[in-house]
C-alpha positions in Angstrom: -6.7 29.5 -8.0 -3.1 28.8 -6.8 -3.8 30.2 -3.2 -6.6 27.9 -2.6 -4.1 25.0 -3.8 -1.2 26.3 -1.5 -4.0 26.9 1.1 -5.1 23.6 1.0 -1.5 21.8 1.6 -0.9 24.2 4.1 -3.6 23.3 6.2 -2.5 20.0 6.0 -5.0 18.5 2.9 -3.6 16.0 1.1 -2.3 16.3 -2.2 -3.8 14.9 -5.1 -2.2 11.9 -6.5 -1.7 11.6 -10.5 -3.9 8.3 -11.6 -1.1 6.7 -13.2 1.2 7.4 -9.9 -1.8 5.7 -7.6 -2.0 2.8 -10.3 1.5 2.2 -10.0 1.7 2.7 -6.1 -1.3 0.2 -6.2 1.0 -2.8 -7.9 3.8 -2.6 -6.2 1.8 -3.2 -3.4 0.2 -6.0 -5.4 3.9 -7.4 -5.7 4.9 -7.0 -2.3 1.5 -9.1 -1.0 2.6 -11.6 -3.9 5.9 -11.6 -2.5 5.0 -12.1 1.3 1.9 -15.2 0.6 5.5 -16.8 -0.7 7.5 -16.4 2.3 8.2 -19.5 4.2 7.3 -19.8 8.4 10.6 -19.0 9.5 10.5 -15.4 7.3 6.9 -14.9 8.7 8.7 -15.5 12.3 11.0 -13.1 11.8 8.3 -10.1 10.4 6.1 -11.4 13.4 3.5 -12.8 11.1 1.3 -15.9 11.3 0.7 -17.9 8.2 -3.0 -16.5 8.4 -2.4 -13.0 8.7 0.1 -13.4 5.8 -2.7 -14.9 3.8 -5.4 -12.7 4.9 -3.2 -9.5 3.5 -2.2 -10.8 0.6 -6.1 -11.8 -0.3 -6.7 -8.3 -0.1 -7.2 -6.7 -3.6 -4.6 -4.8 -5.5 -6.8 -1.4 -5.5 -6.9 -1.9 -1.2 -4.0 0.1 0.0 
């Protein structure tokens, strides 16, 4: 059973996530769409961003990473 894990990374498989590390990866990105619908025009300049690509990403649902 352990060489078909070690097989499996070695071939380059991903690894499989724990749920409660995915859930937690899945609101910080939450925050960090949260965080960017907030930014002002200049900040969206800088990240070479347009207000509606801003909007459009952070729309996208928490789970959609």
């Amino acid at each position: 059973m352990t060489h078909a894990l070690s097989s499996a990374s070695s071939c380059g498989l991903p690894r499989s996530t724990s749920f409660t590390a995915t859930l937690r990866q899945a609101f910080a990105v939450y925050a960090q769409r949260r965080t960017l619908a907030k930014l002002d025009t200049d900040a969206l300049d800088d990240l070479g961003l347009s207000r509606a690509e801003a909007q459009k990403e952070a729309n996208r649902a928490f789970w959609d990473f």
